[in-house]
N, C-alpha and C positions, 0 to 999 in steps of 0.2 A: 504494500500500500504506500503511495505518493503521499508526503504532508508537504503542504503548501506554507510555505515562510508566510510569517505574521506580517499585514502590508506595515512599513513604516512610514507612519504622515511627518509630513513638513511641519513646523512650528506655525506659519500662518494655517495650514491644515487644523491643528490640534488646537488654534486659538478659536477658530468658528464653533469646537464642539461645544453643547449647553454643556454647563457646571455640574459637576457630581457630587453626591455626598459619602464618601467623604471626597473631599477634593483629588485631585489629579495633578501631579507636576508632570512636567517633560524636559529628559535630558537623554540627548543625545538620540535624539527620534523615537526615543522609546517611552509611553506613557506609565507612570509608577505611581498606585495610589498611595496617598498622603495617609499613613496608620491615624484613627483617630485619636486625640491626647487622653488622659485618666482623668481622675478627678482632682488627685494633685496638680497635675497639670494646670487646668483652670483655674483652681483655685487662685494658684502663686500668678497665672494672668491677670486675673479678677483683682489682684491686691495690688501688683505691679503697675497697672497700664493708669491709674487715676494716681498711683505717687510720683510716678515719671511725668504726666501730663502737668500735673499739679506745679511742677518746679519750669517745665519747658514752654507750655502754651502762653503764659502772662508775659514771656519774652519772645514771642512768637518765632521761634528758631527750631521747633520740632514737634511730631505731634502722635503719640504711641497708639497701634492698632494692636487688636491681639495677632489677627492674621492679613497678611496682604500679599496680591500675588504682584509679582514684578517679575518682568519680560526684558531678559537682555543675553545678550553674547548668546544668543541662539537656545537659552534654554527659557524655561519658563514656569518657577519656583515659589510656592508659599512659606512667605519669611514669618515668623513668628517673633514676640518682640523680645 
């Protein structure tokens, strides 16, 4: 029996697709879902992203998400803070 190679999409390819849950990064044509975090996890998000904002946003120089994807050098990555 023939198996057929998994097609690999282009980065503009992989950016049309809708959003999944749990998210999806792509590196290096290959799409890898994002594990979802625990509840430590969020938690230490949940405390972090309002003590970080809290010191940067009144100086308007920065501004903390828990998660954001950003598109560059050909890959396309959710940054977590």
């Amino acid at each position: 029996m023939v198996q057929s190679q998994p097609k690999i999409l282009t980065l503009e390819e992989f950016l049309k697709l809708p959003e999944t849950k749990p998210a999806s990064e792509y590196l290096d044509g290959k799409i890898i879902p994002k594990p979802m975090p625990q509840g430590k996890h969020s938690r230490l998000q949940g405390e972090l992203i309002p003590a970080i904002n809290s010191l940067v946003k009144p100086q308007k120089i920065a501004c903390a998400f828990p998660e954001l994807r950003c598109t560059f050098g050909g890959r396309s990555i959710i940054l977590e803070i």
